[in-house]
C-alpha positions as CSV (number, residue, x, y, z in Angstrom):
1,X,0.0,0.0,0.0
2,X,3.1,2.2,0.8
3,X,3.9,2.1,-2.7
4,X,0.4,3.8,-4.1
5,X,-0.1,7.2,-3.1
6,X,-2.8,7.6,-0.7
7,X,-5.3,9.7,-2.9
8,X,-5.4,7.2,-5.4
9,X,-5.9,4.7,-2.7
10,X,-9.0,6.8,-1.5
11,X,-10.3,7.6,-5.1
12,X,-10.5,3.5,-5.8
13,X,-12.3,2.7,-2.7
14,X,-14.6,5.7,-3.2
15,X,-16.0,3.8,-6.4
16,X,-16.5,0.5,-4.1
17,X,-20.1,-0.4,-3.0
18,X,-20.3,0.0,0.9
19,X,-20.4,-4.2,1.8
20,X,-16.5,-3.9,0.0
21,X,-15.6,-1.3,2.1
22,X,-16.9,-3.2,5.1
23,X,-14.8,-6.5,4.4
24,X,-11.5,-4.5,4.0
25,X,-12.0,-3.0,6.8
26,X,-10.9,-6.1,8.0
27,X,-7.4,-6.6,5.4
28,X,-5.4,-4.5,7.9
29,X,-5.2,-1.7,10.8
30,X,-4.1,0.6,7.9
31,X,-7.2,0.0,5.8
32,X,-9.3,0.4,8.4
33,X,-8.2,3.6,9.4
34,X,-7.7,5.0,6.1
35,X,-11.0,3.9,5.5
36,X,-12.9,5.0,8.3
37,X,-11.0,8.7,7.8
38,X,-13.2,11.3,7.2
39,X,-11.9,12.3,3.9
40,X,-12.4,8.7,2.4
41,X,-15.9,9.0,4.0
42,X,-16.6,12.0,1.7
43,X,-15.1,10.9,-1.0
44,X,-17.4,7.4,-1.3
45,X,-20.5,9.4,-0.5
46,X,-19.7,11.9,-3.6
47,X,-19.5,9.1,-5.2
48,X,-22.9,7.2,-4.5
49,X,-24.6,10.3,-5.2
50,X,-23.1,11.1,-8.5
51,X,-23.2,7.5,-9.9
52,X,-26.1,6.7,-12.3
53,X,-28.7,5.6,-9.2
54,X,-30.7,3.6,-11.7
55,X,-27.9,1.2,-12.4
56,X,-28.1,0.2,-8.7
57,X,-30.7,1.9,-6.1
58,X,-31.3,0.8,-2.2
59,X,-34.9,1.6,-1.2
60,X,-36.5,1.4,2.2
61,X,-39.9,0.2,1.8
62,X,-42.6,1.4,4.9
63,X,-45.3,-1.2,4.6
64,X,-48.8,0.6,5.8
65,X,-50.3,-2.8,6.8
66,X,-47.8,-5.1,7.9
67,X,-46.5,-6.1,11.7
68,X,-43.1,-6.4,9.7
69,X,-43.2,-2.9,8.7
70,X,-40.1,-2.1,6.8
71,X,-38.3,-3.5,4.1
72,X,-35.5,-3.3,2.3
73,X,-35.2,-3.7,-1.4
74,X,-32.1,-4.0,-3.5
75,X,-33.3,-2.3,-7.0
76,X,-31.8,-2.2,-10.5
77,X,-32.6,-1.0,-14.1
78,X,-33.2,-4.2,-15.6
79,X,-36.6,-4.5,-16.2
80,X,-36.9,-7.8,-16.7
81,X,-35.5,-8.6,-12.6
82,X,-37.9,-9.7,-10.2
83,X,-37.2,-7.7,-7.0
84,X,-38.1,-9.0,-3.4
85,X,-38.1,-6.9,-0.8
86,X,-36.6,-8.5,2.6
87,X,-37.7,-7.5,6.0
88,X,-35.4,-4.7,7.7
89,X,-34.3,-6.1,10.7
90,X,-33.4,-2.4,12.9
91,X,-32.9,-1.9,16.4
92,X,-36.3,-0.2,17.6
93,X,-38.3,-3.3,16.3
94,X,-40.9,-4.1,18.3
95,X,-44.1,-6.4,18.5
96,X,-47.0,-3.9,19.1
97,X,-46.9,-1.3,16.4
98,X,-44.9,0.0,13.3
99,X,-41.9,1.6,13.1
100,X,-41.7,5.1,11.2
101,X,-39.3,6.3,9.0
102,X,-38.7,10.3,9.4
103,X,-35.9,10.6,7.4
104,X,-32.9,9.1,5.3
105,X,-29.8,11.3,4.6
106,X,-26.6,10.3,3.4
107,X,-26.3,6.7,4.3
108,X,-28.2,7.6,8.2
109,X,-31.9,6.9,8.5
110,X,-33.9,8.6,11.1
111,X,-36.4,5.8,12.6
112,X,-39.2,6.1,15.6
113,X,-41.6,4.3,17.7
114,X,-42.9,7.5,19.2
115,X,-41.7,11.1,20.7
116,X,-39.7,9.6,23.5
117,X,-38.3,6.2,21.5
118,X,-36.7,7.9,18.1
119,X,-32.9,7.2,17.2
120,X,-30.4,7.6,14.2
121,X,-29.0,4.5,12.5
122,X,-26.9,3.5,9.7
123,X,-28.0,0.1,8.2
124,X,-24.2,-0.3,6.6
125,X,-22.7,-0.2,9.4
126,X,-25.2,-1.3,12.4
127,X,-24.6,1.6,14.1
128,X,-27.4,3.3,16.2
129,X,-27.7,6.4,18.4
130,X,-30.5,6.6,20.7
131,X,-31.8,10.7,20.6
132,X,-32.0,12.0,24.6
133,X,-35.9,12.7,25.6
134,X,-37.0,16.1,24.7
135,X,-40.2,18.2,25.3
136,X,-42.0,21.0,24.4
137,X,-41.9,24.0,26.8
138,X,-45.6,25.2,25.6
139,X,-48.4,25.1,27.8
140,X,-52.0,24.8,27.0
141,X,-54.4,27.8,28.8
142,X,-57.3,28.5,26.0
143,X,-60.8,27.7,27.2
144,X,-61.7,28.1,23.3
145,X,-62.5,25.5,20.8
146,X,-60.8,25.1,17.6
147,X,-62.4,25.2,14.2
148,X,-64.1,21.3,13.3
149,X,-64.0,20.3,16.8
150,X,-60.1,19.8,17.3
151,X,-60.2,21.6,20.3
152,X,-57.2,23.7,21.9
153,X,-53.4,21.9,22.4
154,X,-51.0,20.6,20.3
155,X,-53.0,20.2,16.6
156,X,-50.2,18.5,15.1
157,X,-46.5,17.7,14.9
158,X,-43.8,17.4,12.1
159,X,-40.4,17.3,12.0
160,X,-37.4,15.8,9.7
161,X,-33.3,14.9,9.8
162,X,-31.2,16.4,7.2
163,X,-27.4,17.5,6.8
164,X,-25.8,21.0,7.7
165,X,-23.0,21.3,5.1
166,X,-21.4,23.9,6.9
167,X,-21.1,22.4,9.8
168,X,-20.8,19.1,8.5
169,X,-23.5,18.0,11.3
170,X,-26.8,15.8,11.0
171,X,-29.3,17.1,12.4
172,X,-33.0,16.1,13.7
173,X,-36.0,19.0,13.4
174,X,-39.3,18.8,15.6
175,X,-42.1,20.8,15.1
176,X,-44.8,21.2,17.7
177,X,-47.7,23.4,16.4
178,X,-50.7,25.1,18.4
179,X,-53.5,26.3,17.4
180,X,-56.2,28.6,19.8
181,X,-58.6,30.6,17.8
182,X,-59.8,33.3,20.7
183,X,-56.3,34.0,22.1
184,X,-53.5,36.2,20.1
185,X,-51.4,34.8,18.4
186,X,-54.0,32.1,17.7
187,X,-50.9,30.1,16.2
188,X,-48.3,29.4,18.2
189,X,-45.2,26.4,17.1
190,X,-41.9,25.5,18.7
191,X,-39.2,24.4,16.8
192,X,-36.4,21.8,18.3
193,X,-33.2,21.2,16.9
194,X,-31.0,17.8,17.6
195,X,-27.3,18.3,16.3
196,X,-25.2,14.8,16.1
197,X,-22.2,16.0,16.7
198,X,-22.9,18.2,20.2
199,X,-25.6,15.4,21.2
200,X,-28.2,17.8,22.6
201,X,-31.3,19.5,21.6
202,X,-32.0,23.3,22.0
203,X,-35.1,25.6,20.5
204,X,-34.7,27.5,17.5
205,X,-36.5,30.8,16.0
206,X,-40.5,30.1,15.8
207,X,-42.3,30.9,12.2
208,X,-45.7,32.1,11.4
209,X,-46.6,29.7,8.9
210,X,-48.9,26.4,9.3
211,X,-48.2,23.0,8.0
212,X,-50.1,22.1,5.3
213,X,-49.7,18.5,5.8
214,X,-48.3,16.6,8.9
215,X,-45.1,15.3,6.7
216,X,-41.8,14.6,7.4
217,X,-39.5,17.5,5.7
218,X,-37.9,16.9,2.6
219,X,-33.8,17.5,2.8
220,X,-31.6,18.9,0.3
221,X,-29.2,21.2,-0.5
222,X,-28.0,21.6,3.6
223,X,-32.1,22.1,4.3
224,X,-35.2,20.7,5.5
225,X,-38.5,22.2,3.3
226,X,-42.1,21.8,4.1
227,X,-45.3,23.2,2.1
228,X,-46.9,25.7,4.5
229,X,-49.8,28.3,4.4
230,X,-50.7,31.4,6.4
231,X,-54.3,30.5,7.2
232,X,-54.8,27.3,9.0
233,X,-57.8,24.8,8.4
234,X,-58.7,27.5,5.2
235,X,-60.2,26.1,2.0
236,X,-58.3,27.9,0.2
237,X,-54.6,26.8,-1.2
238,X,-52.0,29.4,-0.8
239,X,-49.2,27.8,-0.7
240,X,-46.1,28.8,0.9
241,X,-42.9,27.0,0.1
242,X,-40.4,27.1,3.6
243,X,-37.2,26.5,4.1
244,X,-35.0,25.8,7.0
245,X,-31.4,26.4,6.9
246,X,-29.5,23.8,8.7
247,X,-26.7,26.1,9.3
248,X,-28.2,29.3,10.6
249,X,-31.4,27.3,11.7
250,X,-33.5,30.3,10.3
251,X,-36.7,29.6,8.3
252,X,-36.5,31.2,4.9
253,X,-39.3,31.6,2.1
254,X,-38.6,29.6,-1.1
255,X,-40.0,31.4,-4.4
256,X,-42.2,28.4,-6.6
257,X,-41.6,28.2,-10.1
258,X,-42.3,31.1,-12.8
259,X,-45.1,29.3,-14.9
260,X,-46.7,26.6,-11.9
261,X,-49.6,28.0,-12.8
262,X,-52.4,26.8,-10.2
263,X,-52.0,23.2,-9.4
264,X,-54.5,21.2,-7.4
265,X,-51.7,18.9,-5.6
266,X,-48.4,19.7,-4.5
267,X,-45.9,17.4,-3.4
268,X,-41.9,18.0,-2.2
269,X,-39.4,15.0,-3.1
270,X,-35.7,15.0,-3.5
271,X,-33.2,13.7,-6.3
272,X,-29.9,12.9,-6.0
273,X,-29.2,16.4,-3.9
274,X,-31.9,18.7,-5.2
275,X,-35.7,19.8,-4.3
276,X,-38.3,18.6,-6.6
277,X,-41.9,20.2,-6.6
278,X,-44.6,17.7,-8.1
279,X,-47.7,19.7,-9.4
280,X,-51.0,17.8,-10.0
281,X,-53.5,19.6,-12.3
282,X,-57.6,19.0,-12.9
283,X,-59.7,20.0,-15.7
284,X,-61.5,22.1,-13.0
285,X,-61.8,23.3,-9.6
286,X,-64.9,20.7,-9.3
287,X,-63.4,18.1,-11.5
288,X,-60.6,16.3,-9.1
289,X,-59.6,13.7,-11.2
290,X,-56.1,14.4,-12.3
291,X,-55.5,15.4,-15.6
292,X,-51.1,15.8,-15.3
293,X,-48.6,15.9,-13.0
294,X,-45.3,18.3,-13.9
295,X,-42.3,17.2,-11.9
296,X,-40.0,20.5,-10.9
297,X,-35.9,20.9,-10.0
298,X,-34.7,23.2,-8.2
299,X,-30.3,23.1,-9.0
300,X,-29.4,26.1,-6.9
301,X,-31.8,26.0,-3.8
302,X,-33.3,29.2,-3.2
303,X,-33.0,30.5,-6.7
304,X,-36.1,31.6,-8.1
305,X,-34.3,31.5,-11.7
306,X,-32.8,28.2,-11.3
307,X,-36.2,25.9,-11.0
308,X,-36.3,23.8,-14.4
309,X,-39.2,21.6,-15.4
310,X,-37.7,17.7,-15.7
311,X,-40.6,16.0,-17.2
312,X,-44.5,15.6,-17.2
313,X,-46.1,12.6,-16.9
314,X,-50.1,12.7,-18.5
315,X,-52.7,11.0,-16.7
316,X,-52.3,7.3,-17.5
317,X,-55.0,4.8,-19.4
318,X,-57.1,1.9,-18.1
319,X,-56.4,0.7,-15.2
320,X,-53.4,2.5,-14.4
321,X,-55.1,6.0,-13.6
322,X,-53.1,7.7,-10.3
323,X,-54.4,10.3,-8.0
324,X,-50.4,10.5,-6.6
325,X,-46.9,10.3,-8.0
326,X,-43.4,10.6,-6.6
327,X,-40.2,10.3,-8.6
328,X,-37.5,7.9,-6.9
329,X,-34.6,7.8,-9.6
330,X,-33.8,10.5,-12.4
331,X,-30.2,9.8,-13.7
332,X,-29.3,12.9,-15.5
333,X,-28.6,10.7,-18.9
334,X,-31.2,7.9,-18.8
335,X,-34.1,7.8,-20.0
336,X,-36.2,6.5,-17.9
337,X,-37.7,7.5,-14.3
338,X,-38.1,5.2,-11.4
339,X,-41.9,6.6,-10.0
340,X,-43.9,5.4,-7.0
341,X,-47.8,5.7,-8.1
342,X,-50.3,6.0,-4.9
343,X,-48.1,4.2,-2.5
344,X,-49.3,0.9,-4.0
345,X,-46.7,0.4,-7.1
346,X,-43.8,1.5,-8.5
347,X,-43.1,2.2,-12.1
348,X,-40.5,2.9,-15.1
349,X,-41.7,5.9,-17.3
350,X,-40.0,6.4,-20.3
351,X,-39.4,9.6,-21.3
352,X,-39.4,9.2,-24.9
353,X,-42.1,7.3,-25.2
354,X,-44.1,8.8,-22.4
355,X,-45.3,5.5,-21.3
356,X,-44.9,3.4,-18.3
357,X,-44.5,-0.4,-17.5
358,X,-44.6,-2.3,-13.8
359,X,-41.2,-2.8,-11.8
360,X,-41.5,-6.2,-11.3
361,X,-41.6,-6.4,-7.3
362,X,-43.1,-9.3,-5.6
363,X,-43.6,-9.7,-1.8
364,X,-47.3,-8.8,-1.8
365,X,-47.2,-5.6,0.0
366,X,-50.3,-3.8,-0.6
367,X,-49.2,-0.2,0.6
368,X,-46.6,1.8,1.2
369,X,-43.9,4.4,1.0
370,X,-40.5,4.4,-0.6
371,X,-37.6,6.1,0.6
372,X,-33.6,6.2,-0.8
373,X,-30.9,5.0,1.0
374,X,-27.3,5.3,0.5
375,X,-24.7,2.7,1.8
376,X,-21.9,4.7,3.6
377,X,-20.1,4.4,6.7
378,X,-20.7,7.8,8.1
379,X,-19.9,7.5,11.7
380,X,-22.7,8.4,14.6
381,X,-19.9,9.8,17.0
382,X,-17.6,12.6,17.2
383,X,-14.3,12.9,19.3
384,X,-13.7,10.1,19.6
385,X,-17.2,8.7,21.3
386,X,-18.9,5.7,20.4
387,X,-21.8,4.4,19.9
388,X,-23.4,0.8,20.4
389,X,-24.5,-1.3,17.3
390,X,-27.7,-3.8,16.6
């Protein structure tokens, strides 16, 4: 090894899959440290997210109905490949309900069994970090009643795990949002932040913007975004896209696209590293069969100007009609799209032909949710600390 210089050492392993890097781990003390160094770590997770993800794609499937409810399935381009999903065996399995899955960022998955039982884990490496107990400091006082009988409290509670660039920390977001309609402010939310690296929580700067949907926040680009609005429980969609720096952990507003027009559905996903909006359309405001879906890229988040329109996908014949779609896997040169229709199926569309055709996956699960997942070896400790594994 002494006789190859070290960065060409580091730029052959960066190409390896993450089960390689595991096993030679174990060819020598050497390896392993070079290895396990923080700028080999970098280096193999450029890597995975630059590569063509179609070629090869790890997906974490959330079952809605199963005891068993995540999966893990090893995806590839070939069309012809029956694909089996395989239980997820993960250290907060347990027997009397289903484990959520809150977020997956570069090779770390955020998992929970509720607000006191959450933890960050990497499936490469069987590592897991239980997060310390938290709670909000808000206190409920309104004798009122909310709009549609919800009554005063907590109304709902969101949150998500992304990476701060900058700091080159993961971190975990909880939102806790209030809503009393006789008091002022009627809205009131409280923002936690988790860092990785300093292992504590502390509160961050509040927002006056209400969650449109009680969804996990999408990361990209060093930041968590969620589709908000400025009147809660109104029939009316005005949309606000919000972001949330993971560096300054300010909330920031996020221009939409020149030309969205006025979609019926909106939907945030993520590929590779960027923010994708997905914009359902109807005939009519009464009509609410879908009629399209445009899938939106933002390349530079923030930028108004740098939003691009990847692809629309017409509503489909027969059988096949969907009332939801989320793209999975857009490699910048293929030309197809991996898409997940209604959380029941997942699908190639071709982009020349503008058709689609069934990704073979057997395993009989009749709902759920997709989610990416790199195989790295970032570490869940810093300074030296450790952490236990599964």
């Amino acid at each position: 090894m002494s006789d190859v210089p070290r960065e060409v050492i580091i730029e052959i392993l960066s190409r390896l899959p993450v089960i390689s890097l595991l096993k030679c781990r174990c060819v020598s003390k050497a390896f392993k440290t070079l290895i396990d160094s923080p700028k080999s770590i970098k280096a193999h997770i450029k890597q995975q997210q630059e590569r063509n993800q179609n070629a090869h794609l790890n997906l974490f499937l959330k079952a809605h109905n199963e005891s068993d409810n995540l999966f893990t399935l090893e995806f590839t381009s070939n069309t012809s490949t029956q694909h089996y999903p395989k239980v997820l065996d993960h250290p907060l399995k347990q027997l009397d309900g289903p484990t959520q899955v809150l977020g997956s960022c570069r090779g770390l998955v955020l998992i929970s069994n509720s607000m006191s039982d959450n933890g960050v884990w990497n499936p490469s490496t069987k590592r897991f970090r239980k997060l310390p107990v938290w709670e909000f400091n808000h206190s409920c006082n309104s004798s009122g009643r909310a709009p549609h009988g919800r009554g005063p409290g907590l109304m709902q509670i969101s949150g998500g795990f992304g990476y701060d660039k900058d700091g080159e920390d993961y971190k975990v977001v909880t939102i806790g949002q209030w809503y009393h309609p006789y008091d002022e402010p009627k809205m009131v939310s409280e923002v936690m932040v988790y860092s990785l690296r300093y292992d504590g929580w502390k509160k961050v700067e509040d927002y006056p913007y209400w969650l449109v949907k009680e969804e996990t926040g999408t990361a990209a680009g060093g930041a968590l975004y969620w589709l908000m609005t400025k009147e809660p429980f109104s029939c009316v969609r005005s949309w606000i896209l919000v972001g949330l720096n993971l560096g300054t952990e300010r909330f920031e507003k996020v221009p939409f696209p020149v030309g969205l027009g006025k979609p019926f559905q909106l939907n945030l996903a993520v590929l590779g590293k960027c923010l994708c909006l997905i914009s359902g359309y109807c005939i009519s405001a009464k009509n609410h069969v879908l009629v399209h879906v445009d899938i939106w890229m933002m390349k530079d988040c923030g930028v108004e100007q740098s939003w691009v329109k990847l692809f629309t996908v017409e509503q489909l014949d027969g059988r096949q009609n969907f009332s939801f779609l989320k793209p999975i896997a857009y490699p910048g040169t293929g030309k197809e799209v991996l898409l997940e229709m209604d959380n029941t199926k997942l699908l190639w569309y071709s982009l020349e032909k503008k058709s689609v055709k069934p990704a073979k996956v057997s395993g009989g699960l009749e709902a759920f949710e997709s989610f990416v997942n790199l195989g790295t070896l970032v570490p869940l400790y810093y300074g030296g600390g450790d952490e236990k594994g599964t």
